[in-house]
C-alpha positions in Angstrom: 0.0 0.0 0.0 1.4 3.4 -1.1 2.5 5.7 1.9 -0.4 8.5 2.2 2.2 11.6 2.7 4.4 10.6 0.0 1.3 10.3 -2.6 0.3 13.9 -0.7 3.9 15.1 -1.6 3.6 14.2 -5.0 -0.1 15.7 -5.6 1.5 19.1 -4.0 4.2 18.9 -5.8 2.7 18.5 -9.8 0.1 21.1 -8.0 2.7 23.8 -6.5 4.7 23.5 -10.0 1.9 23.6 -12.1 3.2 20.0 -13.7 0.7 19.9 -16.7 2.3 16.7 -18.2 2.7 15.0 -15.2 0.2 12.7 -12.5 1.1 12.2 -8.9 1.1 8.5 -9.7 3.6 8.7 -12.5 6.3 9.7 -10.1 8.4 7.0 -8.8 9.3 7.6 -4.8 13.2 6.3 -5.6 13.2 8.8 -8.6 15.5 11.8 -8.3 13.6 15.2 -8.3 16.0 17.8 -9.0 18.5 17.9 -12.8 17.6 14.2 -13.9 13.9 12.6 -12.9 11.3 15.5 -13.1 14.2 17.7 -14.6 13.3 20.5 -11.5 15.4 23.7 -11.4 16.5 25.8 -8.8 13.6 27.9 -8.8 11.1 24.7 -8.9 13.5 23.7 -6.0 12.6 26.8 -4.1 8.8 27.4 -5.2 8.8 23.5 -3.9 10.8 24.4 -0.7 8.3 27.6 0.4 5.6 25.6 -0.3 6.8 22.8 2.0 7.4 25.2 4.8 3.9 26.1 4.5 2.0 23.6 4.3 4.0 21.4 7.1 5.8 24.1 9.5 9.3 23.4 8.8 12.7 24.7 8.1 14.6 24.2 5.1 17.8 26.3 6.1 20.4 25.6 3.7 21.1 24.6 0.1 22.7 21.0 1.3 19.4 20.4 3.4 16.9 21.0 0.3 19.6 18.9 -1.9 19.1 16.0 1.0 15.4 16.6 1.2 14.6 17.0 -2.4 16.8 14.1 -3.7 13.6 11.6 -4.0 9.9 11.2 -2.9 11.8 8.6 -0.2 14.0 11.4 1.0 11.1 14.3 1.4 8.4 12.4 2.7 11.4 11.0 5.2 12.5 14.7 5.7 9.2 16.1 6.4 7.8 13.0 8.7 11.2 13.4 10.8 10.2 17.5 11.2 6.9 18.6 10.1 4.3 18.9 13.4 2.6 15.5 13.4 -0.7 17.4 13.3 -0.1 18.7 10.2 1.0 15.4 8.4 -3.0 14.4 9.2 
């Protein structure tokens, strides 16, 4: 069965990045997000990280933390299950 925040993550991310030719369900969780994979830049990176602090409450404070975070569905919904407030993972 397919983990509900990392099939969340995906629908908010195609959403926040306005990913016309993409569904949630075509991304793989292993598949890298940023330069190969969905081909995200630096400014999807950031639109992505903003929206992340948002939605769950946490802090993204430096470029090698959003590299980690953003490598892979895995590594995000990892990353925001380890920091987000469990009320807002609901």
């Amino acid at each position: 069965m397919a983990d509900p925040l990392a099939q969340r993550l995906k629908h908010l991310i195609v959403e926040t990045l306005r990913l016309e030719d993409v569904q949630p369900d075509q991304i793989s969780d292993d598949e890298a997000l940023i330069g190969s994979g969905l081909s995200l830049d630096s400014i999807d990176a950031l639109e992505l990280v903003v929206r992340l602090e948002r939605e769950f409450g946490i802090k993204i404070t430096t470029s090698e933390e959003s590299k980690m975070a953003l490598a892979s569905i895995s590594s995000l919904t990892a990353f925001v299950r380890d920091r987000a407030d469990p009320a807002r993972l609901a």
